[in-house]
N, C-alpha and C positions, 0 to 999 in steps of 0.2 A: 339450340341449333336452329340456324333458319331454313327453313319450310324449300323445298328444293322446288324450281317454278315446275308447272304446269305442261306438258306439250300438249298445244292444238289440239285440238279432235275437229273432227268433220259438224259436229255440233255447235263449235264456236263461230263458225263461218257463215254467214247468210247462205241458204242456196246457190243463189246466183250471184255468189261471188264470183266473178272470173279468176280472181287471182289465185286461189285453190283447186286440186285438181285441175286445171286448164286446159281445154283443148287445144291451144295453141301457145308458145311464149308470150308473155306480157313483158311491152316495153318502160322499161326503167330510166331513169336518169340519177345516178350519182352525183353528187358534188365535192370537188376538193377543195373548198374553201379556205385561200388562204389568208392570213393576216401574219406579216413580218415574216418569221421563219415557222410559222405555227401553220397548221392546219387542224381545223375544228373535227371531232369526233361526237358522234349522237349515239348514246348506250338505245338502244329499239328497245321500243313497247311492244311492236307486234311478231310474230311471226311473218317470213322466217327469221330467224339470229334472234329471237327475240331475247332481252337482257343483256346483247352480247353491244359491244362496240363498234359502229363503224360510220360511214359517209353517211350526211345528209340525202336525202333524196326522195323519191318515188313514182309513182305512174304519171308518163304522160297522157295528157287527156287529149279528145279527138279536136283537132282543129290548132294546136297548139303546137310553136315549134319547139326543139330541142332546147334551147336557150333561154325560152318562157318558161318550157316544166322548171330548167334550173334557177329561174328567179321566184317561179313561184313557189317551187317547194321549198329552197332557202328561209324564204317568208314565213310559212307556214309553221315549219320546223323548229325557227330559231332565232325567229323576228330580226332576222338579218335580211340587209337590202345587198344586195351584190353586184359586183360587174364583172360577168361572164368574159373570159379571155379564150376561150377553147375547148376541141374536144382531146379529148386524154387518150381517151382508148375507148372498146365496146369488149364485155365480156358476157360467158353467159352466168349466171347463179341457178343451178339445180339441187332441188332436194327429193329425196324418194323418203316414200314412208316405207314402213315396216317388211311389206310385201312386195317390196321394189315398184310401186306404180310410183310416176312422179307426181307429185302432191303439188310443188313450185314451180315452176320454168318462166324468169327472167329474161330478156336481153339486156342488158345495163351500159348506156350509153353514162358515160365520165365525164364529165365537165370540167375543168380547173376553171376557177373565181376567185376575186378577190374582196375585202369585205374591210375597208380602212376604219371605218367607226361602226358605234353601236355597241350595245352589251349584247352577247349570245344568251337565249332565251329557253329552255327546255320547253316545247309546244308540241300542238301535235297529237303528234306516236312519240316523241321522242320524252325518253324517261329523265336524262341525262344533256347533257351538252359539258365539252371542256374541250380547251387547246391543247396540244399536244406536238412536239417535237416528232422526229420521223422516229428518233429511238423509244418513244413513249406509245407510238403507234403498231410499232413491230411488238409491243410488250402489252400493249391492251387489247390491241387486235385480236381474235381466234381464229377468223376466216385469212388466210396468206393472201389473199386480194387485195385486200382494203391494204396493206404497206406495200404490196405491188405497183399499187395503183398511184399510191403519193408517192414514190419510188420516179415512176416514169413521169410524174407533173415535175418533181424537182426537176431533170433533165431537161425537160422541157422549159421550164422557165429560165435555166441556165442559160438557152441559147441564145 
């Protein structure tokens, strides 16, 4: 039987990590990467979600706009080069620990991209990488966002 992961403790986190415990929301950047009718999926290395399936992404850093975090953390992530088309949406991601203090606080700004060549790369935090159909999203998915979220890019690129 394999070994069930680990949850966080306050011990895995440098001190001054902001993005644990927070005093304030830490802003995010999602990615919906698409190529043909696929959008890429990255199984997380870290907390939060961690092991779980979802969007490329991560912190933007100070000086840097909305459109840069999404090219650079695509890079990072999945040695994909992209061409950012828009924003999607902004939602928040909250997690509480055990005693209900929040542990994560997110704002996640969405991106849809497009990404015509290249092999997708497992980098990073990211354990995983694969394409995936919107039905294969909804079914790997755990957090209801992440198909929400390519849910409203389809529509969007629809128009």
């Amino acid at each position: 039987m394999p070994a069930k992961a680990k949850k966080p403790s306050a011990d895995t986190f440098p001190a001054n990590d902001e993005r644990h415990y927070p005093s304030r929301p830490v802003v995010g950047v999602g990615i919906v990467i698409w190529r043909d009718d696929k959008v890429l999926l990255v199984k997380r290395g870290h907390a939060p979600r961690q092991g779980e399936w979802g969007l490329p992404g991560g912190m933007q850093k100070l000086g840097e706009t909305i459109m840069q975090t999404a090219v650079r953390e695509a890079r990072e992530e999945t040695d994909l080069d992209i061409a950012p088309l828009g924003i999607v949406t902004a939602l928040d991601a909250l997690t509480q620990d055990e005693n209900g203090k929040v542990e994560f606080h997110y704002t996640i700004i969405e991106v849809a991209a497009e990404s015509r060549e290249g092999k997708a790369v497992a980098k990073d935090d990211a354990l995983e990488v694969r394409w995936a159909t919107i039905e294969e999203v909804e079914q790997l998915c755990a957090w209801p966002e992440v198909a929400r979220v390519v849910r409203l890019s389809i529509l969007q690129r629809a128009l």
